[in-house]
N, C-alpha and C positions, 0 to 999 in steps of 0.2 A: 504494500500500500504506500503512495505515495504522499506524504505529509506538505504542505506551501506552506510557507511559512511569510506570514506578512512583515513590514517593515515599516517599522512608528516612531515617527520623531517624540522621542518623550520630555523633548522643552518645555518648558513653563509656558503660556500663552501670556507673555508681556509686552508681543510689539501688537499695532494698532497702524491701520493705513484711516485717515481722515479727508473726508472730502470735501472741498470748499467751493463753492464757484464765488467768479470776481467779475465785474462786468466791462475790465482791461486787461491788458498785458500789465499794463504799468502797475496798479495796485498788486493782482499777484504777483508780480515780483517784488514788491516791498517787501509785504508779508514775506514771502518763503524767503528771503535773504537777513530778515531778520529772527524768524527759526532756528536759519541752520547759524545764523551769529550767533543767537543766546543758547545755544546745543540744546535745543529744544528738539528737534528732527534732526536725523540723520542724513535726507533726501526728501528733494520737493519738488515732484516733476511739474510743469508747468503744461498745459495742452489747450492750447490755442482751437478757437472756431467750434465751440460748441453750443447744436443750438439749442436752448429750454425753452419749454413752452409748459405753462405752467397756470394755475390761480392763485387772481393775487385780488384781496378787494372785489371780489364778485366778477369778475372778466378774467379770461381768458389773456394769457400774456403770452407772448414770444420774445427774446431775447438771445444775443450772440452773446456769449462769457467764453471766460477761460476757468479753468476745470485746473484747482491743485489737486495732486497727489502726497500727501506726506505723511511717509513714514517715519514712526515713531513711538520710544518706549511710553507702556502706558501709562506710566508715575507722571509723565508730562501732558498727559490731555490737559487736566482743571487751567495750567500755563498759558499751553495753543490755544485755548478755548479763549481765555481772558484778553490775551494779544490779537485776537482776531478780531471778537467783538468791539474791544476798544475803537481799533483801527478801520473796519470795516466799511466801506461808503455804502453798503446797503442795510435799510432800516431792519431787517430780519435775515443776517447770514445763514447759509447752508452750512453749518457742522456737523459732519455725522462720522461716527469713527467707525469701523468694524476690524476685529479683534483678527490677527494673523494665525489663525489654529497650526499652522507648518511652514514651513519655508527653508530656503536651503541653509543647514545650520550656520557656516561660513557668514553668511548674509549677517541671518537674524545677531549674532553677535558681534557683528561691525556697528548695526543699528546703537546695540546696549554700550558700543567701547565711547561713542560720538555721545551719547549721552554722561557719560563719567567724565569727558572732556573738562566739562564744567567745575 
């Protein structure tokens, strides 16, 4: 009989990818360059030309944004959260984190070394 045996990252679930939309280039880049300044994130992808369409006030919206990616450990959300909203030019920013259950380990503990930076 032949037994598989599967293969399980047994990491702690501490990093967190957060997603932001920004309604320039210019604003997200502030933000993420001042993340990965205060080693808040490790990585903040920025991605240009995305469209939302969305409710906002009783109508139907459509907007061009850009779309952050940033990862990072999760002792640092309450931080990103607080730097984001302060700074935010929109009345009600998109923050939502969702938790990295695996990743390649290499990775995930580059993320945690850029957070000790500090």
């Amino acid at each position: 009989m032949h037994t598989c045996l599967l293969h399980t990252n047994k990491m702690a679930i501490n990093h967190q990818l957060i997603f932001c939309t920004f309604p320039d280039k210019s604003s997200a880049e502030s933000i993420a360059r001042l993340l990965i300044n205060e080693k808040l994130a490790a990585c903040v992808n920025i991605i240009s030309g995305v469209t939302s369409i969305y409710a906002w006030e009783q109508k139907i919206e459509t907007a061009e944004e850009c779309l952050l990616l940033i990862k990072a450990n999760k002792s640092n959300y309450q931080l990103i959260e607080e730097i984001i909203k302060k700074r935010h030019p929109y009345e009600l920013p998109e923050i939502i984190a969702v938790s990295i259950e695996d990743g390649l380990p290499e990775y995930l503990h580059w993320i945690d070394s850029c957070h000790f930076l500090k």
